[in-house]
C-alpha positions as CSV (number, residue, x, y, z in Angstrom):
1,X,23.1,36.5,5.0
2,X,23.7,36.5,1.4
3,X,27.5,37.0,0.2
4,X,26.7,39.8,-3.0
5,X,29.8,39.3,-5.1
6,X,31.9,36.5,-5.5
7,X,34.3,35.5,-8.5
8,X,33.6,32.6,-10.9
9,X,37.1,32.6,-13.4
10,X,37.4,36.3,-13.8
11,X,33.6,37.0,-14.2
12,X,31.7,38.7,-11.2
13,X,28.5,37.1,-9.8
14,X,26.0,39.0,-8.0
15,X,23.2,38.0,-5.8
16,X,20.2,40.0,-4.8
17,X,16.7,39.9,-3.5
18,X,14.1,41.0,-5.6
19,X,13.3,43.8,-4.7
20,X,9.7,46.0,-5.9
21,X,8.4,45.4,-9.2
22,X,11.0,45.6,-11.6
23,X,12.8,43.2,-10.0
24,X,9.8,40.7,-9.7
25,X,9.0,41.0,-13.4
26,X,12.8,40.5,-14.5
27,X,12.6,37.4,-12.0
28,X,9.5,36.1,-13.5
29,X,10.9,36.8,-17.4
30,X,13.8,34.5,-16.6
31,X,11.6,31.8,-15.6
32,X,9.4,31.9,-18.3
33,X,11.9,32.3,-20.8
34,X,13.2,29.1,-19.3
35,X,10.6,26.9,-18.1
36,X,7.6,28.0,-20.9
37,X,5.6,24.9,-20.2
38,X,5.1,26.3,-16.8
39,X,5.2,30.1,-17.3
40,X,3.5,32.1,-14.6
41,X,1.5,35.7,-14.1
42,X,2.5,37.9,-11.7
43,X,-0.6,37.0,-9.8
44,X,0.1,33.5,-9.7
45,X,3.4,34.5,-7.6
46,X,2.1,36.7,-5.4
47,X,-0.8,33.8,-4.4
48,X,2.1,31.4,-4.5
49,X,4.2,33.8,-2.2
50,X,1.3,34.5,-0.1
51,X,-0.1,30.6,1.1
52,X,4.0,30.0,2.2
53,X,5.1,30.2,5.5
54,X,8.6,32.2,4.0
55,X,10.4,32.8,0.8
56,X,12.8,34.5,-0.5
57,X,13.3,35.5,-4.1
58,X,16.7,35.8,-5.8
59,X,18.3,37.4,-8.9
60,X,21.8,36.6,-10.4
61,X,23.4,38.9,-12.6
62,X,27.0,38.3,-14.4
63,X,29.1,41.0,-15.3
64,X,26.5,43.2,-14.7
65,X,23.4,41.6,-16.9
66,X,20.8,39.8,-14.9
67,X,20.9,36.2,-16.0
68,X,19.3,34.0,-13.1
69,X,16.5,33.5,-11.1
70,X,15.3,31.6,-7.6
71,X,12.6,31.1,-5.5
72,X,13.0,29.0,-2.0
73,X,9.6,28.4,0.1
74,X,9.2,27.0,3.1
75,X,5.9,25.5,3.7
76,X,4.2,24.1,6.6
77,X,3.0,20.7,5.0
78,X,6.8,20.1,3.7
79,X,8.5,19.7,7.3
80,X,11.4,18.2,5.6
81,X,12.5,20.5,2.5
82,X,12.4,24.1,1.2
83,X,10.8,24.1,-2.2
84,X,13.0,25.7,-4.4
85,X,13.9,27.0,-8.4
86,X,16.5,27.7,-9.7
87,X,16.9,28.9,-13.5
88,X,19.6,30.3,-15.0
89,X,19.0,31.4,-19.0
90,X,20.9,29.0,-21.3
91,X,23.2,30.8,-23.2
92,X,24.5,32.4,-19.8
93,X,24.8,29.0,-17.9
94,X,28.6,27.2,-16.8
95,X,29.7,30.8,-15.0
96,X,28.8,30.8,-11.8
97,X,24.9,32.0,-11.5
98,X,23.4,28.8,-11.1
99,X,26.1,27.7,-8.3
100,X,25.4,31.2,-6.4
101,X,21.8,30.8,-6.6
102,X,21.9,27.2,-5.0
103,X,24.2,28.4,-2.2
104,X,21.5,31.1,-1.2
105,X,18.7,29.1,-1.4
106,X,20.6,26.4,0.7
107,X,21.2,29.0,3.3
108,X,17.9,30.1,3.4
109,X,16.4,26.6,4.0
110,X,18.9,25.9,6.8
111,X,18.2,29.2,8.6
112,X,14.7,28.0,8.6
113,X,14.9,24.5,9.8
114,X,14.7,22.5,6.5
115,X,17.2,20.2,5.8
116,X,16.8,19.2,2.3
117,X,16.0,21.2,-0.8
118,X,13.2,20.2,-2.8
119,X,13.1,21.1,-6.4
120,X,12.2,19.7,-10.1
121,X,13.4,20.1,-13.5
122,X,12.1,18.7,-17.1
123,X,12.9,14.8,-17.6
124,X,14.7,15.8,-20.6
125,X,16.6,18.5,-19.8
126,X,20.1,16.3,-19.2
127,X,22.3,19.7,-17.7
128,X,19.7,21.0,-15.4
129,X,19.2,17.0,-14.0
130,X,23.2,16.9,-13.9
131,X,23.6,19.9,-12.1
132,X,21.5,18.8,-9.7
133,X,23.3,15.3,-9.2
134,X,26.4,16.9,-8.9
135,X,25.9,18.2,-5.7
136,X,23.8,15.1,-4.4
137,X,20.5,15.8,-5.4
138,X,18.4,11.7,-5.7
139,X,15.2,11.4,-7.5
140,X,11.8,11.6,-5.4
141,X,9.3,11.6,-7.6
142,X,8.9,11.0,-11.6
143,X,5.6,12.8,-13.0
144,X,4.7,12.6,-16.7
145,X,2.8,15.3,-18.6
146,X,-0.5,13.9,-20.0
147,X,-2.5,16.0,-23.0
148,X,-6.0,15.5,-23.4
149,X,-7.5,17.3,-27.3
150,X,-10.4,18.8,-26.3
151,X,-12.3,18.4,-29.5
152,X,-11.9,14.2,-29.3
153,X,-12.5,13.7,-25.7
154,X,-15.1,11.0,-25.5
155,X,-18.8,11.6,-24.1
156,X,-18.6,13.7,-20.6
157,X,-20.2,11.4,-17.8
158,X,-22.9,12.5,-15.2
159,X,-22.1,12.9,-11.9
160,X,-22.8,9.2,-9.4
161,X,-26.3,9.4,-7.9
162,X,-26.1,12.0,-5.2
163,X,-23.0,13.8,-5.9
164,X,-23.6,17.2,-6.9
165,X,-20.5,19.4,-9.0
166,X,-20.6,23.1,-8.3
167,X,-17.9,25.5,-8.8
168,X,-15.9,27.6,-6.2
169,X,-17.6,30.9,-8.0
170,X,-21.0,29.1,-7.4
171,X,-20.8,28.1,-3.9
172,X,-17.5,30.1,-1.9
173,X,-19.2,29.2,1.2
174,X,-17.7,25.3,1.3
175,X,-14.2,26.3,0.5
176,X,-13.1,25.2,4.2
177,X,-14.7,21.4,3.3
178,X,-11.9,21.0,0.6
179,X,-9.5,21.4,3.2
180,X,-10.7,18.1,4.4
181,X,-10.7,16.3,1.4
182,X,-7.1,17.6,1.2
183,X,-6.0,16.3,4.7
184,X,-7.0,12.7,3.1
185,X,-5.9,12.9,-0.3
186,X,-2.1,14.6,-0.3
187,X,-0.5,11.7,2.1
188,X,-1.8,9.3,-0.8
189,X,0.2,10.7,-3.6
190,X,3.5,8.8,-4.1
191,X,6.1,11.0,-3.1
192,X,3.9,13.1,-0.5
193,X,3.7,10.7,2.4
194,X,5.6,13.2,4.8
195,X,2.3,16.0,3.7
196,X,1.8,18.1,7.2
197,X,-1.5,19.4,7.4
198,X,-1.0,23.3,7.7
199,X,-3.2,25.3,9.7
200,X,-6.7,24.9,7.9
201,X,-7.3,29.1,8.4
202,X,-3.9,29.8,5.9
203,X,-4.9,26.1,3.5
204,X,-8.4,27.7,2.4
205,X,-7.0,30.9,1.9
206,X,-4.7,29.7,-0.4
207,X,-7.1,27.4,-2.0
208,X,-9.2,30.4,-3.0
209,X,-6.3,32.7,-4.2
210,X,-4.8,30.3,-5.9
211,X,-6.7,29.6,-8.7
212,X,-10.0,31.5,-10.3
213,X,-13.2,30.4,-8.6
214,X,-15.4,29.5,-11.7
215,X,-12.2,27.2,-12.1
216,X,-12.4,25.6,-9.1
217,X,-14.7,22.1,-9.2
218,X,-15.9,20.5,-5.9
219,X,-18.2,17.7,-5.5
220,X,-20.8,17.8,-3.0
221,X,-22.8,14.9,-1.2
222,X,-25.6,16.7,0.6
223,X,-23.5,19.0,2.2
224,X,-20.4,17.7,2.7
225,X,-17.4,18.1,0.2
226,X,-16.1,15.1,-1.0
227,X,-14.0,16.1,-4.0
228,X,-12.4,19.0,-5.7
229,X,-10.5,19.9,-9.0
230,X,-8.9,23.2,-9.9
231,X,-7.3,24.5,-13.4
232,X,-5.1,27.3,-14.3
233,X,-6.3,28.8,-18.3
234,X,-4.1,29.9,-20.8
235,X,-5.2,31.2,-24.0
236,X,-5.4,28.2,-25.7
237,X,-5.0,25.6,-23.1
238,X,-5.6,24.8,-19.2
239,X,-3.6,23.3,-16.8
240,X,-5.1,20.5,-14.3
241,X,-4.5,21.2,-10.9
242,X,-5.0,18.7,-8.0
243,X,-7.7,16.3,-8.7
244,X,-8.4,14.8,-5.1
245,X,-11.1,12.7,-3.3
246,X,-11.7,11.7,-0.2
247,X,-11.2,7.7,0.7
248,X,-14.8,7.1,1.3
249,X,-15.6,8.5,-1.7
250,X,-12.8,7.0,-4.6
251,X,-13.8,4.2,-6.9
252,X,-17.7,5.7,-7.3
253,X,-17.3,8.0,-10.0
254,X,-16.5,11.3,-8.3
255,X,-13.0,12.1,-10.1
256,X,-14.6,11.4,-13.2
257,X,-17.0,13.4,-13.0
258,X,-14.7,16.1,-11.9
259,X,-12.7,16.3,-15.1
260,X,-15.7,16.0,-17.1
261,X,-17.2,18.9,-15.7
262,X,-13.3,20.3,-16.3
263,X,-13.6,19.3,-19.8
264,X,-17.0,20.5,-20.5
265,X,-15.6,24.4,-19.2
266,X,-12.5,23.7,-21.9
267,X,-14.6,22.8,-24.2
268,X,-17.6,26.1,-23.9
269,X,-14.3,28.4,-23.9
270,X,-12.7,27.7,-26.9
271,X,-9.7,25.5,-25.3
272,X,-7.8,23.1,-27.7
273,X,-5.8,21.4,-25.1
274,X,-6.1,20.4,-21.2
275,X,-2.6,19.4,-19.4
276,X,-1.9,17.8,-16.5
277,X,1.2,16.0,-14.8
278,X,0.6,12.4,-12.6
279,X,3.2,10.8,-10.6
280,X,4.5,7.3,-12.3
281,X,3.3,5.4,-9.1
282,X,-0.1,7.0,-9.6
283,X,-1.8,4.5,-11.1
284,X,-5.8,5.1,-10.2
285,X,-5.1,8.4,-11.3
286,X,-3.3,7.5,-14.4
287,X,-5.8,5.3,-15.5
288,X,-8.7,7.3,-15.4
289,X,-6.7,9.8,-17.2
290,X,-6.2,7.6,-19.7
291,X,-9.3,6.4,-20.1
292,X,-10.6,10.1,-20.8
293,X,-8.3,10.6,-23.8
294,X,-5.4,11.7,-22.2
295,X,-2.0,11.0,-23.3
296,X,1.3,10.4,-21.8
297,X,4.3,12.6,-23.0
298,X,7.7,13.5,-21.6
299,X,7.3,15.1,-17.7
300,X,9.5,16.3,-14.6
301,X,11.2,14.7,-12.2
302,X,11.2,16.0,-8.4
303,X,14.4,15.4,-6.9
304,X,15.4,16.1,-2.8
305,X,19.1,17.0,-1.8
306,X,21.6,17.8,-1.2
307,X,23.4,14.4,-0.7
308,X,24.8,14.9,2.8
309,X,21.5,15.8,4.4
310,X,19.6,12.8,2.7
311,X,21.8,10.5,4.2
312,X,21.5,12.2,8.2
313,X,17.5,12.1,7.4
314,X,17.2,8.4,6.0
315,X,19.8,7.6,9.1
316,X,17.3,9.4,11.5
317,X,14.5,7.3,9.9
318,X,15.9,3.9,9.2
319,X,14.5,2.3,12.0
320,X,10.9,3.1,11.1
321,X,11.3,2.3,7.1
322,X,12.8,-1.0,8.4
323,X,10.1,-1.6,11.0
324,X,8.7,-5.0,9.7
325,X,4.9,-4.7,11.0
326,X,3.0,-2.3,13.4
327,X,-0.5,-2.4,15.3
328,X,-3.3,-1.8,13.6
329,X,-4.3,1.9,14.8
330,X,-7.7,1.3,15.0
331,X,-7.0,-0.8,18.4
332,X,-6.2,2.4,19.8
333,X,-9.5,4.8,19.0
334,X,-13.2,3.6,20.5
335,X,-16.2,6.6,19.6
336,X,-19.8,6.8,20.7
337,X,-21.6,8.6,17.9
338,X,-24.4,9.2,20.2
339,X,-22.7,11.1,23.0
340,X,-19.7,12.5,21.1
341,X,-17.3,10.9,22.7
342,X,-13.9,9.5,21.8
343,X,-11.5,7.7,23.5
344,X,-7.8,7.6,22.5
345,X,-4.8,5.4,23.9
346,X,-1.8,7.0,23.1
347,X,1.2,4.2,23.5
348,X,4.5,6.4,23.7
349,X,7.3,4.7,22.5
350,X,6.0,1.5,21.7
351,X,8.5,-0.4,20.2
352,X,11.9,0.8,17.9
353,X,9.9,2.5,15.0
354,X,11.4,5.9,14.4
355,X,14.2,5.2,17.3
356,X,11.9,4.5,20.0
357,X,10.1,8.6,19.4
358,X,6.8,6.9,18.9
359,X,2.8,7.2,19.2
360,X,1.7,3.4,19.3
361,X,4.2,2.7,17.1
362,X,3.9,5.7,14.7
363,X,5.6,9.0,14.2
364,X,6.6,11.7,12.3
365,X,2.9,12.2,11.5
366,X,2.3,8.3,10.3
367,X,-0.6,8.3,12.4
368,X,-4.0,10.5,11.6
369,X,-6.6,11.0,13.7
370,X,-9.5,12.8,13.1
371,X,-12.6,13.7,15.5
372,X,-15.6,16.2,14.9
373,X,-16.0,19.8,16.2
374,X,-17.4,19.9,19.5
375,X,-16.6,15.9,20.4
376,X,-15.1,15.2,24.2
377,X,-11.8,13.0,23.8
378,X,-10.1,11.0,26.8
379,X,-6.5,10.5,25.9
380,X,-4.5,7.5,27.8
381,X,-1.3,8.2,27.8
382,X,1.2,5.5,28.5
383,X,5.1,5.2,28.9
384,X,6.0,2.6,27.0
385,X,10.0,3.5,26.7
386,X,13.0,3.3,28.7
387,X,12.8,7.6,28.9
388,X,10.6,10.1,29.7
389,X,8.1,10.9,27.5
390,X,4.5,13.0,27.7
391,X,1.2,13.0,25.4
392,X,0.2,16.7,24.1
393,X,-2.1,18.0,21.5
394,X,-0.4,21.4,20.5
395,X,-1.5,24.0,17.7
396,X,2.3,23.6,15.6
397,X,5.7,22.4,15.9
398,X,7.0,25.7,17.9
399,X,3.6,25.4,20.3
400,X,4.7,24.6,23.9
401,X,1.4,24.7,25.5
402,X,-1.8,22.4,24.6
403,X,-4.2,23.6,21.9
404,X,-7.1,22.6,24.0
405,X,-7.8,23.1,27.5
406,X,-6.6,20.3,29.6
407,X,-5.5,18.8,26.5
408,X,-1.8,17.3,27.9
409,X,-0.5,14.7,30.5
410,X,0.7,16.3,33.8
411,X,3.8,18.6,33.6
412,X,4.4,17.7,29.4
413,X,7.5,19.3,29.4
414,X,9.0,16.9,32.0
415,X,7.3,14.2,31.0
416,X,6.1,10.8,32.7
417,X,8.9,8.0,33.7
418,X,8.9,4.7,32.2
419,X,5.9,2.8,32.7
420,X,3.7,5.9,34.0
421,X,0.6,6.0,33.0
422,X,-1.8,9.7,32.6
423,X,-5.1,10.0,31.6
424,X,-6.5,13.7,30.3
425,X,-9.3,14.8,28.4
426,X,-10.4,17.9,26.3
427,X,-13.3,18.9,24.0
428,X,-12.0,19.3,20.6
429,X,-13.5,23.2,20.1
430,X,-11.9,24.6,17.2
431,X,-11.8,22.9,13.6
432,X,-8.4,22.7,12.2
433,X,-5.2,20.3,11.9
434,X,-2.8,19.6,15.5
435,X,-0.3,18.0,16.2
436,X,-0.1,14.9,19.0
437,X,2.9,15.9,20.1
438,X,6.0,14.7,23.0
439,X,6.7,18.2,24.8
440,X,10.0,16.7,26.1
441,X,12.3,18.9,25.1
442,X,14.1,17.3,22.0
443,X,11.5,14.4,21.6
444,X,9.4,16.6,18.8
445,X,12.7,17.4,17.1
446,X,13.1,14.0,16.6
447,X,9.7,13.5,15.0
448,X,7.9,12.2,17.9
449,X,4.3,13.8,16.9
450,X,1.4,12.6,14.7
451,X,-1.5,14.4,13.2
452,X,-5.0,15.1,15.3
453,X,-7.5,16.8,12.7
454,X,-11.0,18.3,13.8
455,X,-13.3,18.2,11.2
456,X,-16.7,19.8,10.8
457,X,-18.3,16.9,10.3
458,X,-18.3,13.3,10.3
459,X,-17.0,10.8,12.2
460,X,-13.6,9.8,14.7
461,X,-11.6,7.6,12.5
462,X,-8.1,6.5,13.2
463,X,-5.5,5.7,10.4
464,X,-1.5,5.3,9.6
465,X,0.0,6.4,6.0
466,X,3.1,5.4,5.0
467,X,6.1,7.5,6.3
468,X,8.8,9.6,4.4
């Protein structure tokens, strides 16, 4: 519930939703005016609003005159934290909007099961970053803003021998392989380790609303999509997207040839300048972009809060960020190509990573597996912990039945005793991203559950990425 009125030293703050319109294009002034590196079209929001799971969007006025904005999302691949922004314009700021806006958007991420706040502001911009300290807010990531000039880019490359670059326009049919390329690439970005695979269904939705197809690069080997690369025009200028490649795939050429083909579209339209922001700790990436002509200037910085709830999170996780070594996951995955087959040992609570709430040592989705459409898999489930625990493959985090027939140890919400042992098996049917999950109750909550993909294509693999 929001509180509409409230008073900041004799000045009255109000709070609304936006509501129609009017409201949505006063809420997307404010921004802009504020943020004009990063201004938006009422398109982009409604795509934006449209590939979340929730938001809410929020207008401040003082005294009567509108004078802030907010957005909070909640999105499935962020388990952790509500994205949120919050701008107040300048010359209004030190009387209350800013404070009432943050409260809101706090509320709304608690009411939907996120306990930090998520949000960025511009490295230079020394109130906005102290605001944001003040109430506890720690730096998560540390992007810098890179320019390429069009005009003095050096010579494009040609795509690597057998790579193929078509555009989204071109080709709409092999939107669902970036989704793919996306499960692999996201978890590799500094500061994106705790990335949830959403449901693929909603992903390639967004990922064709999101930006115009002619603007949307994948690369192609045979058929299977190995890379993509999106921008967002302006008149004079584009703005990179994600540029990401699949594992296989990286140190062959692909992302080069990506932003040349990027380049080559600025360069027929008329564009003077390409943008695009890389993570410090990014260093292929930053390299390459350097290579191409780019150059590093002044960026953002992501930060996570509030205080309190960082602390209870990193608590709830200490045991697994301390955790000096863990099996090597491919011990636990055997496949037969040939008869489409894979079998899976599922160790549950091997060791004290992540308090005990474990797959062979892994959890809150550490450990990705991925097995083709259509495969059989034989799951060995084993109690490895002083409790209860079971072995499920479910559809989401609210899913209390398996995804897949069969696909669950023997009563999953009651779990087996210590040292039990349960073998099941299922045929992986439907294409998408699951969760191996402990249907105990409370054991999920506590991030007991890794990441089962089913590709279109391919091969079973088995791998761990760093947690959050």
């Amino acid at each position: 519930m929001l509180s509409p009125h409230c008073s900041f030293d004799a000045v009255t703050v109000s709070i609304r939703e936006v509501a129609g319109p009017a409201d949505q294009a006063i809420s997307i002034e404010i921004y802009n005016t504020v943020v004009p590196d990063e201004a938006v079209t009422p398109q982009e929001v409604a795509a934006w609003n449209a590939a979340a799971d929730a938001t809410i969007e929020l207008l401040a006025s003082v005294d009567g005159e509108d004078v802030g904005s907010a957005v909070c999302a909640i999105n499935a691949q962020h388990p952790l934290a509500a994205f949120t922004l919050v701008t107040v314009l300048p010359h209004t700021r030190k009387r209350g909007a800013g404070s009432a806006l943050y409260e809101a958007c706090l509320a709304f991420a608690h009411a939907n099961d996120r306990a930090l706040l998520e949000t960025r502001v511009d490295a230079g911009d020394e109130a906005s970053l102290a605001f944001a300290q003040r109430r506890g807010f720690v730096e998560h990531q540390h992007e810098d803003w890179l320019e390429l000039d069009v005009a003095a880019a050096p010579p494009l490359t040609t795509p690597p021998e057998g790579i193929e670059i078509v555009t989204l326009a071109q080709r709409p049919d092999i939107a669902p392989g970036a989704y793919d390329v996306a499960c692999e690439a996201f978890p590799d970005i500094p500061g994106e380790e705790d990335w949830t695979p959403p449901p693929r269904e909603r992903w390639v939705e967004a990922f064709r609303n999101a930006y115009e197809p002619e603007l949307s690069f994948l690369a192609l080997a045979g058929d299977e999509v190995v890379g993509y690369a999106q921008l967002r025009a302006r008149e004079t200028f584009a703005v990179h997207g994600m540029t990401a490649v699949k594992r296989a795939w990286r140190k062959r050429g692909v992302a080069r040839a990506l932003k040349s083909a990027q380049i080559d579209w600025a360069a027929r339209n008329g564009l003077q300048k390409l943008r695009a922001t890389n993570e410090q700790r990014n260093a292929p990436m930053r390299n390459l972009n350097l290579r191409l002509g780019y150059v590093p200037k002044p960026g953002r910085i992501t930060l996570r809060g509030p205080l309190l709830a960082t602390i209870v999170v990193a608590a709830l996780l200490a045991t697994s960020a301390l955790a000096a070594s863990r099996p090597d996951p491919k011990q636990f995955l055997t496949s037969n190509t040939a008869r489409h087959t894979v079998d899976l040992t599922l160790l549950a609570g091997l060791g004290s990573s992540n308090n005990g709430f474990n797959f062979d040592g892994y959890g809150r989705g550490e450990l990705r597996v991925s097995v083709p459409r259509g495969w059989r898999v034989t799951v060995h489930c084993v109690n490895r912990s002083s409790m209860r625990h079971s072995c499920a493959v479910v559809s989401n985090s609210l899913a209390t039945t398996p995804a897949f027939q069969g696909a669950a140890t023997p009563h999953p919400t009651e779990g087996l005793p210590p040292g039990a042992k349960a073998t099941f098996a299922f045929v992986a049917g439907r294409a998408g991203s699951y969760r191996i999950a402990c249907l105990v109750p409370g054991h999920e909550v506590a991030r007991m559950w890794d990441v089962l993909t089913v590709t279109t294509g391919g091969r079973a693999s088995i791998y761990a990425v760093p947690g959050p």
